[in-house]
C-alpha distance (Angstrom), angle and dihedral (degrees) to the residues before:
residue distance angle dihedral
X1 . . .
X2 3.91 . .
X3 4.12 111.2 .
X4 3.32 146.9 159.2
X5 4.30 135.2 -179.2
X6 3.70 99.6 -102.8
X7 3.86 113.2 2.6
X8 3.70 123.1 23.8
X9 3.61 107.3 41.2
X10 3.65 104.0 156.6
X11 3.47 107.3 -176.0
X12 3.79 137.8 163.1
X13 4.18 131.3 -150.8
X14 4.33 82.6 -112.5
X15 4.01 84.6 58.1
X16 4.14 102.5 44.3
X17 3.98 87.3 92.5
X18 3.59 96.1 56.8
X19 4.24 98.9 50.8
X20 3.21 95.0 128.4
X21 4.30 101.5 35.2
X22 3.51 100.7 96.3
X23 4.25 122.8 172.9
X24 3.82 103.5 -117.2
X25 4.16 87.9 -124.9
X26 3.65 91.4 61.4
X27 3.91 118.0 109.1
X28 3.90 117.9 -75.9
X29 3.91 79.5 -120.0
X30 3.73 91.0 62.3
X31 4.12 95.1 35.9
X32 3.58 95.7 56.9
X33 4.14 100.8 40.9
X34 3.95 111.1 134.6
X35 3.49 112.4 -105.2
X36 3.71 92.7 -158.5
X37 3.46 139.4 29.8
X38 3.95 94.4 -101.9
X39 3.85 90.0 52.7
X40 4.36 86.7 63.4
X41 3.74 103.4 108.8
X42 4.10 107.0 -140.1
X43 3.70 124.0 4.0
X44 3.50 94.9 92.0
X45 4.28 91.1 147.2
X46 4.14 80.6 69.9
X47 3.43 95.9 38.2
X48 4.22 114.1 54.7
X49 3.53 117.7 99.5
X50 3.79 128.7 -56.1
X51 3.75 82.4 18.0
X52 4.25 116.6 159.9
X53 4.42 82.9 -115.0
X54 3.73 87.5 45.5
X55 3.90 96.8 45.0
X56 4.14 84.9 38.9
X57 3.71 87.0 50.7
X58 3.81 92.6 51.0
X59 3.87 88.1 53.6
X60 3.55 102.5 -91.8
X61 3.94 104.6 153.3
X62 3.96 113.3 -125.8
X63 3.64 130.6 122.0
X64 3.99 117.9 -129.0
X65 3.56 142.1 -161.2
X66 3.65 109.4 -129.8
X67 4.36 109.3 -158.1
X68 3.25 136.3 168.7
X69 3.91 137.7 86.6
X70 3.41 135.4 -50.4
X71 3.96 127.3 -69.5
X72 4.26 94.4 20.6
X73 3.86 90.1 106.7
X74 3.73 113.6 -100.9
X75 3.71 86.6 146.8
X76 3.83 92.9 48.4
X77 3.54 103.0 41.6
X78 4.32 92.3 58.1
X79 3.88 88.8 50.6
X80 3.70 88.4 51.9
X81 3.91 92.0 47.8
X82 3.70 92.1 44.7
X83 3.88 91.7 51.3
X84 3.68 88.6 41.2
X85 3.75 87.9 60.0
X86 3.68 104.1 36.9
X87 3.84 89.1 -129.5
X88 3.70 118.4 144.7
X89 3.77 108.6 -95.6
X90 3.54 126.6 -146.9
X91 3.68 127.6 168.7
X92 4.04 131.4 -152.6
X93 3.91 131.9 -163.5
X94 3.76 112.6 -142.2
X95 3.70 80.9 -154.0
X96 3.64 93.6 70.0
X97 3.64 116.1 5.9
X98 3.80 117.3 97.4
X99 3.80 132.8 -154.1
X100 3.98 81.5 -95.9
X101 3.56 84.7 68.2
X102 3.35 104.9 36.2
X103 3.97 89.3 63.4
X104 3.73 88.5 41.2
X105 3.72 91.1 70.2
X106 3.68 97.3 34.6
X107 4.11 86.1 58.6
X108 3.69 88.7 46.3
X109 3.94 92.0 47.8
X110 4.09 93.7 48.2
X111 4.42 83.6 54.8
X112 3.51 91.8 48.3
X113 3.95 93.8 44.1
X114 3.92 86.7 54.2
X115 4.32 82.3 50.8
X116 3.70 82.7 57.6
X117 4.07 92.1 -110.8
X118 4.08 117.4 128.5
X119 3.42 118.7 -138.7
X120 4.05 125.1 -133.4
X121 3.96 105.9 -166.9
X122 3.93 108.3 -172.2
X123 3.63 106.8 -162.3
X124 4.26 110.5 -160.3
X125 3.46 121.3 -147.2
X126 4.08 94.2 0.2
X127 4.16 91.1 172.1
X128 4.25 73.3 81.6
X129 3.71 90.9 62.6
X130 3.70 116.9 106.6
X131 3.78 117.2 -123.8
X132 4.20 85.6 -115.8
X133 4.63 81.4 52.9
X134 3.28 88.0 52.5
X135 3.90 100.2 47.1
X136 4.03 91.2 52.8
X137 3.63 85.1 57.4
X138 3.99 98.0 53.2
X139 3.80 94.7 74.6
X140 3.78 92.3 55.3
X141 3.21 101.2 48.1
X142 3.91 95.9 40.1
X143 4.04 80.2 51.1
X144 3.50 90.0 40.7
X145 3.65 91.6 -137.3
X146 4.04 82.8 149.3
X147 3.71 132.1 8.6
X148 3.37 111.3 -120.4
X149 3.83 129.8 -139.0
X150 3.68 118.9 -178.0
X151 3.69 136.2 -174.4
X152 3.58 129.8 -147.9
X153 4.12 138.7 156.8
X154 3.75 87.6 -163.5
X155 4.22 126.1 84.2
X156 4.26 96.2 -97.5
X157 3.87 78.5 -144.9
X158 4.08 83.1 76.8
X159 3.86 105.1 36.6
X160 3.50 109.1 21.3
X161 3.64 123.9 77.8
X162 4.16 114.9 -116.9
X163 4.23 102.8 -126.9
X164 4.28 79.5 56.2
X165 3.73 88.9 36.5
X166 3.97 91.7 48.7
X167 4.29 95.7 49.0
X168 3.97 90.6 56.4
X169 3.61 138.1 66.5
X170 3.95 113.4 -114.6
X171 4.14 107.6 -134.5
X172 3.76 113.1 -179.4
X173 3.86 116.5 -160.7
X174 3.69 119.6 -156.2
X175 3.97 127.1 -148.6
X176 3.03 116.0 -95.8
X177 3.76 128.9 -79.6
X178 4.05 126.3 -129.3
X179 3.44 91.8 -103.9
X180 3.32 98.9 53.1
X181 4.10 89.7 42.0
X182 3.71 81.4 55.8
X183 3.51 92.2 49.9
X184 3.61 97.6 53.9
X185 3.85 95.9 44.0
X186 4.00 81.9 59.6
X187 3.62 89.1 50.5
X188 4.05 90.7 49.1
X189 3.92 91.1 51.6
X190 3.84 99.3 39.1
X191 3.29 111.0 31.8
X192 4.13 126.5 96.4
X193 3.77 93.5 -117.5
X194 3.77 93.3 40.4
X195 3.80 136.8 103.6
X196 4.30 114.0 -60.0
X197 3.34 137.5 -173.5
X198 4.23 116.2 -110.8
X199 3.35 97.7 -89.7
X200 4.24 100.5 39.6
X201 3.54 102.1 -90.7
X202 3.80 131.3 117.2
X203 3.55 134.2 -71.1
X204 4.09 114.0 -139.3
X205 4.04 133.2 -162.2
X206 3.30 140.2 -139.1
X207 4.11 110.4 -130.1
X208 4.18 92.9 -121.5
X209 3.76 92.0 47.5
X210 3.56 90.9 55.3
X211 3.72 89.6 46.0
X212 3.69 83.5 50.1
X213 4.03 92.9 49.1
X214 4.22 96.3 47.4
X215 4.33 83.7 43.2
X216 3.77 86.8 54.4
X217 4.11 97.8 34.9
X218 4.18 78.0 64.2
X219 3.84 86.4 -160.0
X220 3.41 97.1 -53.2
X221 4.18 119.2 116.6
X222 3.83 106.2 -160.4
X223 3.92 85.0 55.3
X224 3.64 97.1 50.4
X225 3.63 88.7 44.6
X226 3.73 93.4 50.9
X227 3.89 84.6 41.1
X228 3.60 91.8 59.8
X229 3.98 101.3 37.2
X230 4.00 85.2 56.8
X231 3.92 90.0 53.3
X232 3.51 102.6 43.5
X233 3.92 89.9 55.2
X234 3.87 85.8 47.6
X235 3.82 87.8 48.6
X236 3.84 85.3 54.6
X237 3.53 99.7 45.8
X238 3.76 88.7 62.8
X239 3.98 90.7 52.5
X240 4.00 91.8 -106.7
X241 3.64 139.1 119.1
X242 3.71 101.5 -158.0
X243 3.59 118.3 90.6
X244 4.40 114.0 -142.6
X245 2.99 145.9 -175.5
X246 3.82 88.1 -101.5
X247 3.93 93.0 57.8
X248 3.26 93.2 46.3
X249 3.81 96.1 63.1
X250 3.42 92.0 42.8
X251 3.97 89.0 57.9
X252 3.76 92.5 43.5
X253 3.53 125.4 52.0
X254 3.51 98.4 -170.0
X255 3.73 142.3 -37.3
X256 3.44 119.9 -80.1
X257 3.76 114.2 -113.6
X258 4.14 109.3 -108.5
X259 3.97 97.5 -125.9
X260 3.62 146.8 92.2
X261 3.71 116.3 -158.0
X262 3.81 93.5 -145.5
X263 3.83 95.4 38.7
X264 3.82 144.2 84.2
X265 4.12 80.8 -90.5
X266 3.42 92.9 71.9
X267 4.12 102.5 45.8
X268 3.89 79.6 47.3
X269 4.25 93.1 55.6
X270 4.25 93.2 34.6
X271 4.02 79.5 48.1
X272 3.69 96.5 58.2
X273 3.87 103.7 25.8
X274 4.11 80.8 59.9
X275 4.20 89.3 41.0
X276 4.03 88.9 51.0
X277 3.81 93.1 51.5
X278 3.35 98.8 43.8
X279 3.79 89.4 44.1
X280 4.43 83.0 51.7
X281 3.85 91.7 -121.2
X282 3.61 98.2 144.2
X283 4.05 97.4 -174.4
X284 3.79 91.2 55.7
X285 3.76 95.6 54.5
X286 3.68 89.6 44.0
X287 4.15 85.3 53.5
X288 3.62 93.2 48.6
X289 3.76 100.9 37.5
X290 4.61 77.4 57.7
X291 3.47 91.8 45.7
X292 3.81 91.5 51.9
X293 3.95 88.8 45.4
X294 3.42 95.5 50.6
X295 3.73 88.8 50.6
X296 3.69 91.7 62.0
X297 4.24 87.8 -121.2
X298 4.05 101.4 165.7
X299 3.96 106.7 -95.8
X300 3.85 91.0 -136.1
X301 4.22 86.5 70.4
X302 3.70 95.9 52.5
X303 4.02 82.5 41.9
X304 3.79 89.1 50.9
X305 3.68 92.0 49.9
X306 3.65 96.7 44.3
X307 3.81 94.1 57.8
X308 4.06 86.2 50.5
X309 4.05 94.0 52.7
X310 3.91 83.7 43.8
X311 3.92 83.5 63.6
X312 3.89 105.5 27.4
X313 3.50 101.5 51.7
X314 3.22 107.2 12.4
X315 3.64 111.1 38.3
X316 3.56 121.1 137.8
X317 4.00 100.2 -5.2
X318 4.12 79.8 83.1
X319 3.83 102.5 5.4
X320 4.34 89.4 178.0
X321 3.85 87.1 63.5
X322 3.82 86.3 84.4
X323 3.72 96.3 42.5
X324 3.76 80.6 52.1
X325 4.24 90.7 55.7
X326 3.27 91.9 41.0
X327 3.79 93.4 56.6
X328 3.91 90.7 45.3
X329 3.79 89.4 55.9
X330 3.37 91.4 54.0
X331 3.84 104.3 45.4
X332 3.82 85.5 45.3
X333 3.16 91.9 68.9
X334 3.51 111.1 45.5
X335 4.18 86.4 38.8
X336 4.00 95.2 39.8
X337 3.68 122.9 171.8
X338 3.01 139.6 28.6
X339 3.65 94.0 0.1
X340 3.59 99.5 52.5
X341 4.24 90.5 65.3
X342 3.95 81.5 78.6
X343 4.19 95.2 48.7
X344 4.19 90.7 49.6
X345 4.00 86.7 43.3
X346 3.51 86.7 54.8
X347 3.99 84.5 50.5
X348 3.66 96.9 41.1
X349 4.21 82.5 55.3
X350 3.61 93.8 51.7
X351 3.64 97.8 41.0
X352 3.78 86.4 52.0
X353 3.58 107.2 43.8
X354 3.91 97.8 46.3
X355 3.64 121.5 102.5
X356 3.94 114.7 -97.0
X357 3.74 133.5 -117.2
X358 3.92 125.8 156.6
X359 4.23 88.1 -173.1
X360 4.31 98.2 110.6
X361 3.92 84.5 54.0
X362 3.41 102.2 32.0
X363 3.99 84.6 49.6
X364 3.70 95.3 47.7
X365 3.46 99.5 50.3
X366 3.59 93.7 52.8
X367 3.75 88.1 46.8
X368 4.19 85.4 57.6
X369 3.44 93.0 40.7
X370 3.66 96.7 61.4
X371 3.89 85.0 41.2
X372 3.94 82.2 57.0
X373 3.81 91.6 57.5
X374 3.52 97.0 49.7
X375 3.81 98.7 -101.3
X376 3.61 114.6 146.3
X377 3.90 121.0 82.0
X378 3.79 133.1 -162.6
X379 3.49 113.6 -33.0
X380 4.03 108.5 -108.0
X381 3.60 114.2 -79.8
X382 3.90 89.5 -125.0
X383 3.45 95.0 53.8
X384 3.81 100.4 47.0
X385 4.73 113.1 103.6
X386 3.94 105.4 -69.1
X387 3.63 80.4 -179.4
X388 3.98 98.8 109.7
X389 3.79 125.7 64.7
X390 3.74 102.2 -109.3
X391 4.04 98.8 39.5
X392 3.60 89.1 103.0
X393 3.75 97.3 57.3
X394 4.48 77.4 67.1
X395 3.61 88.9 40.3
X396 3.31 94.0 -117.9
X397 3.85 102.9 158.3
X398 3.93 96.9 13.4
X399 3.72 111.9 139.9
X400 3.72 97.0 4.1
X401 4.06 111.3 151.7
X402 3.25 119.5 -142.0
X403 3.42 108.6 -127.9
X404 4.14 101.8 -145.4
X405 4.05 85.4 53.9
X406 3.88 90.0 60.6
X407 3.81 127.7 75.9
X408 3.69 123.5 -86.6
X409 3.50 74.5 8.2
X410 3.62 101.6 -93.6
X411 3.74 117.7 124.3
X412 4.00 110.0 -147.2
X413 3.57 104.4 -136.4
X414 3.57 141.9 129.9
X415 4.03 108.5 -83.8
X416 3.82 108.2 166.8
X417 3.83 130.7 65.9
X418 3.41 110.3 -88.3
X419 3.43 101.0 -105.9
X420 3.99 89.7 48.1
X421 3.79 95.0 44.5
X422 4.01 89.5 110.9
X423 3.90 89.5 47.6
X424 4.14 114.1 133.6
X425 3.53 106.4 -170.3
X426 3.72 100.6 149.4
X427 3.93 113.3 67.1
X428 3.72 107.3 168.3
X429 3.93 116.2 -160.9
X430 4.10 130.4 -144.7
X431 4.14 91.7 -96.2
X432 3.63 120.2 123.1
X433 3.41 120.8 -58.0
X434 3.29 92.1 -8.6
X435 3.99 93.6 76.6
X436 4.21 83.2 70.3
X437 3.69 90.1 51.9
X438 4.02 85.3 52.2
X439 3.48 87.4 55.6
X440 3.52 103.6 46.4
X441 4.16 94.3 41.6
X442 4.25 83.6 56.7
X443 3.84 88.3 56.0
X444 3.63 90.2 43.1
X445 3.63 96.3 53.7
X446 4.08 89.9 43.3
X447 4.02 84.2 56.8
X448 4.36 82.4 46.9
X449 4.03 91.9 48.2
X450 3.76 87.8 -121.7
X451 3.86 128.9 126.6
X452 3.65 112.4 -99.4
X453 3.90 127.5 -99.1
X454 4.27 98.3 -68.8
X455 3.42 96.8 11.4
């Protein structure tokens, strides 16, 4: 049996009756899991009374959704239900488990259901699940031939299909606080099946390594756990029983970087890194754009999305901001990595300083809307291809002015459909550059004999 506190409980219906019989070599992680659902440290907005996990633990049949990050004991808290229950328990990896499997358990569940046993299936990592997975499982648990407890770190909104989505109760978990860090660093040093020194005794710590340990443990309480199980050997090795600041490092190399490049962690980064540039905060895109290196995300997607905030919301306020993108897309990839964290920096720093303006989106999306709606007549008979020998016998080019013959040249005619031809699309602000291109555009429109952009 492979198993860990909060996120890899592997565990099987044979091993329900030994939850809480755990081999004193096993990992801290596994030594100190919770046995029951008052023993989970954090979570307490899941966990009060009449709660769905307390009602679910009491044998009230519903399937749930269990989301949130890793190490805040998705894993854990469905063993503890299942126990809880008495059900038969039987857990899945989306990683490896098939459709084949998937109805191989459901078959097994509807036998045992006509035995009088109830089945808990606790699906891991279900964002893995293939939209055909997760339609053989929509029968059982709209049956309720099992309950169904699955796992995920990403937003079910993006990887789980909504009839599954729409039978279950959605649970988010969040990391966990300092407190509770704190709390479960006390339980590591103090309780029985906790960390000890050589000869039984106590292990102690100073106040800024354990500021140090919940920093690194980032929320998450298998790391911290693992964090301080690696330092308290260290701490031993030197013939001590204090843990510092000094051990620590030695037992950590670094902390691991909170994201997952196909999970809900990395919408949440791409979210803000795009927020902070738009919002001209130059030191938070520089702090996302690390995080995202760090996390080994592929440079061409931040390039990509770079060259589309270049255009979106920046546009024509500072229209060589996208040649700029477009340049650092390029030389990333024929440069690559690690060099090519300096030419998107140099991108990040251009997208953020330039002044704003939203107006080429904002206009073509008004443009397309009134496309949407049907808007948008014949095109004008001037305008429509002269080039064939009879097209002026539908007057298809009659009267059209050429607009390089005209002064300023700008040929006043009628351009727009005639049911569009007091359409404003365009609307360019005072930003940058852009407060030129306002200039020129009310000109323009003067030469057209149309109102001006906000008139």
């Amino acid at each position: 049996m492979t198993e860990d506190l909060f996120g890899n409980l592997i565990v099987t219906p044979r091993s329900l009756g030994s939850l809480g019989d755990v081999p004193d070599h096993a990992p801290l992680a596994v030594r100190l899991r919770p046995t029951t659902l008052d023993d989970i440290v954090g979570q307490r907005h899941l966990l009060g009374p009449g709660s769905p996990l307390r009602r679910l633990a009491q044998g009230q049949p519903m399937s749930v959704f269990l989301w949130g990050p890793p190490g805040v004991g998705k894993t854990t808290i469905a063993a503890i239900v299942s126990h809880s229950t008495g059900a038969r328990f039987v857990e899945l990896s989306a990683v490896t488990a098939g459709v084949k499997e998937v109805r191989a358990e459901i078959d097994r569940a509807r036998a045992e259901l006509a035995r009088g046993v109830k089945t808990v299936l606790f699906i891991d990592e279900v964002h893995r699940f293939s939209k055909t997975q997760q339609d053989v499982l929509l029968p059982a648990v709209e049956n309720r031939i099992v309950t169904l407890i699955a796992a995920t770190t990403e937003n079910p909104s993006f990887s789980v299909i909504a009839p599954l989505l729409s039978r279950s109760l959605l649970l988010t978990l969040n990391p966990l606080s300092d407190e509770d860090m704190s709390h479960l660093v006390d339980r590591a040093l103090t309780d029985d099946r906790g960390v000890r020194t050589p000869d039984g005794g106590l292990f102690a710590i100073e106040e800024d390594a354990r500021a140090a340990l919940i920093q690194l443990g980032g929320g998450d309480a298998r790391r911290v756990l693992t964090y301080i199980e690696e330092a308290a050997a260290t701490t031993a090795a030197v013939g001590s029983a204090v843990i510092t600041t000094d051990t620590l490092s030695q037992a950590v190399d670094k902390a691991a970087v909170r994201y997952d490049a196909d999970g809900d962690q990395h919408y949440d980064v791409i979210s803000a890194f795009i927020k902070s540039l738009r919002g001209s905060d130059v030191q938070a895109g520089l702090h996302y754009l690390a995080r995202m290196i760090a996390a080994g995300e592929d440079p061409r997607f931040i390039a990509r999305r770079l060259m589309i905030l270049a255009s979106e919301d920046i546009g024509m306020a500072s229209p060589g901001t996208l040649q700029i993108c477009v340049a650092a897309a390029q030389a990333v990839q024929m440069v690559g990595m690690p060099e090519g964290r300096i030419i998107l920096a140099q991108a990040v720093v251009a997208c953020a300083t330039a002044p704003k303006s939203n107006a080429v989106i904002v206009g073509v999306d008004a443009a397309l809307s009134d496309v949407h709606q049907g808007k948008g007549g014949p095109v004008p008979k001037h305008l429509r291809d002269a080039h064939y020998s009879t097209a002026s016998t539908y007057g298809h080019g009659v009267g059209y002015q050429y607009a390089h013959d005209a002064p300023h040249g700008i040929a006043a005619q009628q351009y727009l459909p005639d049911d569009l031809v007091d359409a404003r699309y365009y609307t360019p602000t005072d930003h940058g550059h852009e407060a030129q291109v306002k200039e020129r555009l009310a000109a323009i429109e003067a030469c057209l004999g149309r109102p001006g952009p906000g008139s």
